[in-house]
C-alpha angles and dihedrals in degrees: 000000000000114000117248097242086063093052100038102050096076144097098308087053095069094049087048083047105036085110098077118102132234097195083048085057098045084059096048094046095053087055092055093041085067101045093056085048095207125172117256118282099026114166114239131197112207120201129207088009096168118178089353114253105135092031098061095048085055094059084039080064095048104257121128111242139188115189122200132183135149102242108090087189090063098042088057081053095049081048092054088050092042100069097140097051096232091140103068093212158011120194122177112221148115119291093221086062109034106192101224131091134284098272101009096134132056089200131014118197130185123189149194109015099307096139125074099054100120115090080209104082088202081063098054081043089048087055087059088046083050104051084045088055100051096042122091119239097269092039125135130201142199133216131198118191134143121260109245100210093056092039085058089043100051104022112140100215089208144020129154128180140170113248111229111216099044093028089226124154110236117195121187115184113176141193147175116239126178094326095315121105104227120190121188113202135197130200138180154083118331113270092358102105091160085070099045117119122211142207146163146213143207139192124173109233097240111198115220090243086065089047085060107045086040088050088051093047083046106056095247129124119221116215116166133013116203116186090201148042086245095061095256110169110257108266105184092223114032093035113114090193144027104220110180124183127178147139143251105287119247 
């Protein structure tokens, strides 16, 4: 059976997701920039780098960057967005076997929620194995996830809106289910449920005391937790979001 995250990434992804702002991601990125600290000109490997948005800020701010995702629908999107060429390169590939070198990379990132997929937790540890492999010695790397205490906290069970520029009718309902957020999704024309199309997806609610004990297995060091894009320090409960960043370990 195919796995959710192969059948969901597609065309209809980027009309359920059309919301999300790439101003919004040029912000956030600046933020995260500074807190790698990395010289001018790094080169960044971005995973699980979808349709762009944060891939192609980071280049607007000089640093040479590859994205990768599986999805080849949204990397011929992240072309179309990329006109000027800034990002180097898109590859598509799996993220438990990233196809670059050992040390090809000064900084990984990887944003938005785009880790805890794989219902195997040796896979979503094997991610970690894999950004240590592709970093060079002295390499830092940055990790965006949800906080699960505050996902179970604020979830909405249920939303649905009409998107404006195809005037399809978009339905999300969501649940909690043995420690993973899954969301089913429906999409299709208004009051033709016969031609909707449906998906789901699943991400496994890591804790950040996970996060700690993988990273060490991993051979990464883990230095700040933010639990916002403002920099805001990590509260367990009240955090919106788990933002590690670290380096390479000694």
């Amino acid at each position: 059976m195919t796995a959710w995250y192969e059948r969901s990434f597609g065309s209809d992804y980027m009309i359920v997701y059309r919301h999300r702002n790439w101003q919004q991601a040029e912000t956030e990125v600046q933020r995260m920039a500074s807190w790698l600290a990395l010289p001018d000109g790094a080169s960044i490997l971005d995973i699980g780098c979808g349709m762009g948005r944060h891939a192609l800020a980071l280049a607007n701010l000089g640093f040479h960057v590859t994205g990768i995702d599986l999805s080849n629908a949204l990397l011929e999107k992240a072309r179309e967005h990329n006109i000027e060429g800034l990002i180097e390169k898109l590859v598509q590939g799996d993220m438990r076997e990233l196809p670059f070198e050992d040390g090809q990379f000064q900084a990984t990132v990887n944003l938005f929620t785009s880790f805890g997929y794989f219902p195997e937790e040796s896979d979503n540890s094997r991610v970690l194995k894999e950004i240590r492999r592709v970093l060079q010695k002295d390499g830092r790397f940055l990790i965006d996830f949800m906080n699960g205490a505050y996902v179970k906290a604020n979830l909405v069970s249920r939303s649905e809106r009409i998107d404006e520029e195809s005037g399809l009718h978009i339905e999300e309902v969501r649940a909690i289910e043995n420690d993973w957020v899954v969301k089913k999704i429906n999409i299709g024309p208004v009051g033709k449920n016969e031609e909707s199309r449906s998906y789901e997806e699943r991400v496994q609610l890591l804790p950040l005391d996970w996060f700690r004990g993988a990273l060490i297995e991993a051979g990464l060091t883990l230095e700040q937790v933010f639990g916002n894009y403002e920099g805001d320090a990590y509260d367990v409960e009240r955090s919106p979001r788990i933002i590690m960043v670290g380096r390479v370990s000694a």
